[in-house]
C-alpha positions as CSV (number, residue, x, y, z in Angstrom):
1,X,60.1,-81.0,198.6
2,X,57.7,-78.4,197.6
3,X,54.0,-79.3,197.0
4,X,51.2,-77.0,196.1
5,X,47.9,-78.2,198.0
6,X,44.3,-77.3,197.4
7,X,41.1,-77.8,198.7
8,X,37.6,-77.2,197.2
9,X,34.2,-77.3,199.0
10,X,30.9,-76.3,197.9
11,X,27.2,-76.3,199.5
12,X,23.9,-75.5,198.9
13,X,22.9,-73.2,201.7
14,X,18.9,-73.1,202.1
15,X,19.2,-70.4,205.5
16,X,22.4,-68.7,207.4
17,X,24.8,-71.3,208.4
18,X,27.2,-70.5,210.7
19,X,30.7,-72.7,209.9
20,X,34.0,-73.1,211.4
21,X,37.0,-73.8,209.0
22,X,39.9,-75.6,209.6
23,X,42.4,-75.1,206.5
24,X,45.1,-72.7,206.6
25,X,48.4,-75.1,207.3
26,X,50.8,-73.7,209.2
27,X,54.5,-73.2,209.2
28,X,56.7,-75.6,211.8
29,X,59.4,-78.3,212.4
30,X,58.2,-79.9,209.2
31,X,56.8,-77.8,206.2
32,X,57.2,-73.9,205.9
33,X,54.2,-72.0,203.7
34,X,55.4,-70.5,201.4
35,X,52.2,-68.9,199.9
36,X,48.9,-69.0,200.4
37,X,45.2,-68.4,198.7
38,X,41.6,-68.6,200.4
39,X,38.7,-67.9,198.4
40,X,35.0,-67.3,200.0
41,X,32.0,-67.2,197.3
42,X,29.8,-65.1,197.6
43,X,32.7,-63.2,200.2
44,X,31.7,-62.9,203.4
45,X,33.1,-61.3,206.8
46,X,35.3,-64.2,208.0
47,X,37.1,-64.1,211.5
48,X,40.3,-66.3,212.5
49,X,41.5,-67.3,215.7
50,X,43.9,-69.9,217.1
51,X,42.6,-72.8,219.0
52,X,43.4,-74.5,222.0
53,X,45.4,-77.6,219.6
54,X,47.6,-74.1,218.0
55,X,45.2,-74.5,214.8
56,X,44.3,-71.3,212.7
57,X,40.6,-71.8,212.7
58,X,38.1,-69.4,210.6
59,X,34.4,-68.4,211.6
60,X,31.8,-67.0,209.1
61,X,28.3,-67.4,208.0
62,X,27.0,-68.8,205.3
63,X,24.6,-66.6,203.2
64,X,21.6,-69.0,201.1
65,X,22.2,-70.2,197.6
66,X,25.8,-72.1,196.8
67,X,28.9,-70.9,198.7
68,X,31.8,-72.2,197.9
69,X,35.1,-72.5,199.8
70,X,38.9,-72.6,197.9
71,X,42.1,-73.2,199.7
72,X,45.4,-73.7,198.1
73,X,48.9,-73.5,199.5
74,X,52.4,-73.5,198.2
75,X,54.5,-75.8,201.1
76,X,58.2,-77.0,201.4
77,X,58.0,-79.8,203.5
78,X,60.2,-82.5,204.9
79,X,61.6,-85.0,202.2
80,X,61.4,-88.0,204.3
81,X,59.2,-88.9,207.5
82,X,61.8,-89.1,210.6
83,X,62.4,-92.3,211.9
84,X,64.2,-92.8,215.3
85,X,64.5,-96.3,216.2
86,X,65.2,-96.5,220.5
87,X,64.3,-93.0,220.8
88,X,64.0,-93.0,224.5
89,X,60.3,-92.9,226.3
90,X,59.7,-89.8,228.4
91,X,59.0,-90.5,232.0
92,X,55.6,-88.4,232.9
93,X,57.2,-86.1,235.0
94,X,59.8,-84.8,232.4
95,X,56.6,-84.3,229.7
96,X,56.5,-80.8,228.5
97,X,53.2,-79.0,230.1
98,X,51.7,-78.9,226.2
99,X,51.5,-82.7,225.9
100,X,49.9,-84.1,229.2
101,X,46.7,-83.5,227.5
102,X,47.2,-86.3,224.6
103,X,47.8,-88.7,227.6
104,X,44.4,-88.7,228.7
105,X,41.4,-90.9,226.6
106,X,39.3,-88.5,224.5
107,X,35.8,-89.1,223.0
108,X,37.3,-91.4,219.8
109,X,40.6,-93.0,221.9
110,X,39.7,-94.9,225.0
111,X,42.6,-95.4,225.5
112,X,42.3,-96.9,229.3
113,X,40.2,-100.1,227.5
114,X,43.8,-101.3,225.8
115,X,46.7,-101.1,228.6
116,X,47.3,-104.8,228.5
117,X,46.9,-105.3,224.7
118,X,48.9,-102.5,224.0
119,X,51.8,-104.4,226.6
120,X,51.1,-107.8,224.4
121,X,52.0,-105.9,221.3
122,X,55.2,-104.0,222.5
123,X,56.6,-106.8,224.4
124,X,59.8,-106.7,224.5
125,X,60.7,-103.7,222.8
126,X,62.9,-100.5,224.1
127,X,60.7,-98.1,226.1
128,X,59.5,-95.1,223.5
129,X,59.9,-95.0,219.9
130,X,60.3,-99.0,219.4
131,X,57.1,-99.3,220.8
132,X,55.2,-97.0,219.4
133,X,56.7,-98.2,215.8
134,X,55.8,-102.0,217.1
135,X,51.5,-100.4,217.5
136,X,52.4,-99.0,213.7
137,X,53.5,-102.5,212.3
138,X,50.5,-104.4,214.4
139,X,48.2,-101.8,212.5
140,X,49.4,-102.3,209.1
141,X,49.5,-106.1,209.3
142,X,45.4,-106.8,211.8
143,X,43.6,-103.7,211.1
144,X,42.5,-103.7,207.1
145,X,43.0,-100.1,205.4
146,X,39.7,-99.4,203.3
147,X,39.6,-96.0,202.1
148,X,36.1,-94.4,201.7
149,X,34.5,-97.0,203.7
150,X,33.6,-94.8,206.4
151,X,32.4,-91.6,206.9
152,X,31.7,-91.2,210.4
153,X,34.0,-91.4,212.8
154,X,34.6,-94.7,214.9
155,X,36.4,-94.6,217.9
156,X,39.5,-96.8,219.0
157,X,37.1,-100.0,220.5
158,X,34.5,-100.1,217.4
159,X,37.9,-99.8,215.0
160,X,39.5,-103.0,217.3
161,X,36.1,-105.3,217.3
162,X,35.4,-104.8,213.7
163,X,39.2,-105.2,212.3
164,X,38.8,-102.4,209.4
165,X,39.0,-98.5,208.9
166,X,39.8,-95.7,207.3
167,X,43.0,-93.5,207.3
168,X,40.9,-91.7,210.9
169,X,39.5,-94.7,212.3
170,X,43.3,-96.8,212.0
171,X,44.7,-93.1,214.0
172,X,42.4,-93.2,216.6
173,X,43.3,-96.8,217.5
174,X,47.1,-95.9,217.2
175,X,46.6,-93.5,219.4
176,X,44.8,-95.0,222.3
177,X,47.0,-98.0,222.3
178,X,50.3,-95.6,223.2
179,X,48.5,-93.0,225.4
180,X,47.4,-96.9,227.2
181,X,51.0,-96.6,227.1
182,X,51.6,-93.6,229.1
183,X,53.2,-92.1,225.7
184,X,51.6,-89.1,224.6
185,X,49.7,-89.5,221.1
186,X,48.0,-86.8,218.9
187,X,45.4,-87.0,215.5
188,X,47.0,-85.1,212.8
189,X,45.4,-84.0,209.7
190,X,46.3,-83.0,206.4
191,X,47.4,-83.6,202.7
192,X,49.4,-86.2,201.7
193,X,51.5,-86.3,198.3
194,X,50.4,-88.9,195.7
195,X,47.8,-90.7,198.6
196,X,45.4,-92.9,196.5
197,X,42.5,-92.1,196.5
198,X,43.5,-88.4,196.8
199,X,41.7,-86.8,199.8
200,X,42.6,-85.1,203.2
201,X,44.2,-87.4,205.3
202,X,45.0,-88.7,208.7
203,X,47.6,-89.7,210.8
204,X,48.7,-89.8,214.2
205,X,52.2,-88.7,216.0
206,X,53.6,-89.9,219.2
207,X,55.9,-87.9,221.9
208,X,58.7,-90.0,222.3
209,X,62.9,-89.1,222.5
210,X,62.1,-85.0,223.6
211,X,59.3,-84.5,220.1
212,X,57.1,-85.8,218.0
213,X,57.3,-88.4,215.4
214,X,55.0,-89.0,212.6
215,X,53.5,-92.9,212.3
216,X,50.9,-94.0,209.2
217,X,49.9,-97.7,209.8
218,X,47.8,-96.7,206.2
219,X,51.6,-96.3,204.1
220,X,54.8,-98.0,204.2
221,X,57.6,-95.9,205.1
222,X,60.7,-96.1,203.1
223,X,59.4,-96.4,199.9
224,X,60.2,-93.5,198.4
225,X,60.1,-94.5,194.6
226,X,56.2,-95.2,195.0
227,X,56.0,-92.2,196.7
228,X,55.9,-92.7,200.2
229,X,57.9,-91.4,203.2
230,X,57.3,-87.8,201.8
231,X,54.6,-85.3,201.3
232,X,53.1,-85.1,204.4
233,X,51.2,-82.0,204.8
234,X,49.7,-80.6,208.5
235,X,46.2,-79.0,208.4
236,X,45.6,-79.7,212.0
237,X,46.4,-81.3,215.2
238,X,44.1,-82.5,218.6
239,X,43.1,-85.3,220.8
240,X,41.2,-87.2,218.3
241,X,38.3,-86.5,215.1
242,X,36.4,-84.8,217.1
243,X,39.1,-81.6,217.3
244,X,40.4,-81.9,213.6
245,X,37.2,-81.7,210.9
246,X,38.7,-79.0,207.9
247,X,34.6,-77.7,208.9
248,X,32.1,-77.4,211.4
249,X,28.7,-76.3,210.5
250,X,25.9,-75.5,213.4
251,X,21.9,-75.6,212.4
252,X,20.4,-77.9,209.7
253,X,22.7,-80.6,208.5
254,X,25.0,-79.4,205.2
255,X,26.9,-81.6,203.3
256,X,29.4,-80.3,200.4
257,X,27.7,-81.1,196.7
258,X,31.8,-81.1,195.8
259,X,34.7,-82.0,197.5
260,X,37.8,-81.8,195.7
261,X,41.7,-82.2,197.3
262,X,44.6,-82.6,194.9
263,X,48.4,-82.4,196.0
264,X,50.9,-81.4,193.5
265,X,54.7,-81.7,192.8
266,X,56.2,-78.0,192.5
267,X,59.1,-78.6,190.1
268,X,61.8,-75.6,189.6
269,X,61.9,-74.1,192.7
270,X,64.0,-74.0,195.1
């Protein structure tokens, strides 16, 4: 399906604020950009390099008075989220090098607090996908979805005690639970098509069966009518939050005066 994405960020910038971007998508397995824009007001000298997670990243600074930032994207991404059940589990020595790192806990997944609640839940299922799909299903059904009820991040032991999150805070716990696993987990971030509220969102993949496989304890896969099971969108990927904000700023705290994310259907093309 093609979608046309956008993002829309402006501050108020009282002295020069130097900010790292994350929001150029890029082309993979899943989505192929087609076309993009990227705006800068007042323009300003911007420099891009690729970080350690393979995201196009973007460093400027931020002159006083309102600067405004404008992304938009023209993507034809997957029309359906695969689904693998008893893809096999990868034993640790047959990982690819680039995933060992998303074994390890990070800063938002502790993920060596939940080895033996992460066994309860997965009891009984097929080493690999079924138990990573199992965590998805125990999400959904203990961990109540409540969008715009947090904006700082919480990591995977705050998320468990308190039973509620949003989209981030439901990854992070999906996350640590398979890594408790040995299975390798990543934070992805992005756009998805017809999300309600409509914001950037989160969601988490797991290494199982030779790749990676999307999971979203936040939507119901299969129900494509309503929308869902397509339109997933990759900004970013990394170990957790802390690797995957769309901006960093360094000095006095800035916070956008407008946010604004919409994800369109592209009819027509082909």
């Amino acid at each position: 399906m093609w979608l046309r994405t956008s993002c829309y960020l402006s501050f108020e910038i009282e002295t020069p604020t130097p900010f790292v971007l994350m929001l150029r998508p890029r082309s993979g397995d899943q989505q192929w950009i087609a076309k993009e824009e990227y705006q800068l007001v007042p323009s300003v000298p911007a420099f891009e390099f690729t970080d350690d997670y393979g995201n196009l990243c973007q460093r400027l600074i931020a002159p006083p008075g309102l600067f405004t930032v404008h992304t938009a994207a023209e993507v034809n991404t997957a029309d359906g989220v695969d689904r693998d059940a008893g893809a096999p589990f990868v034993e640790i020595q047959n990982l690819p090098d680039f995933t060992l790192k998303y074994l390890l806990p990070s800063r938002f997944c502790e993920s060596d607090r939940f080895g033996q609640m992460a066994m309860t839940i997965t009891e009984g299922q097929l080493l690999g996908y079924d138990q990573v799909a199992a965590i998805e299903k125990w999400l959904r059904e203990s961990i109540s979805f409540e969008p715009g009820s947090s904006v700082i991040p919480v990591s995977a032991v705050e998320v468990n005690m308190r039973q509620w999150g949003v989209c981030r805070d439901l990854s992070h716990l999906g996350i640590a639970l398979c890594r408790s696993l040995s299975i390798p987990a990543r934070m992805v971030v992005g756009y998805l098509y017809k999300l309600e509220p409509m914001d950037m969102h989160a969601w988490f993949e797991a290494f199982v069966g030779g790749r990676w496989y999307t999971f979203d304890a936040t939507q119901v896969f299969g129900e494509v009518e309503a929308g869902v099971d397509s339109g997933y969108v990759a900004i970013g990927y990394g170990r957790d939050a802390a690797d995957v904000a769309v901006y960093n700023q360094f000095g006095p705290a800035v916070f956008p005066i407008e946010h604004r994310v919409s994800v369109e259907l592209m009819t027509g093309v082909e």
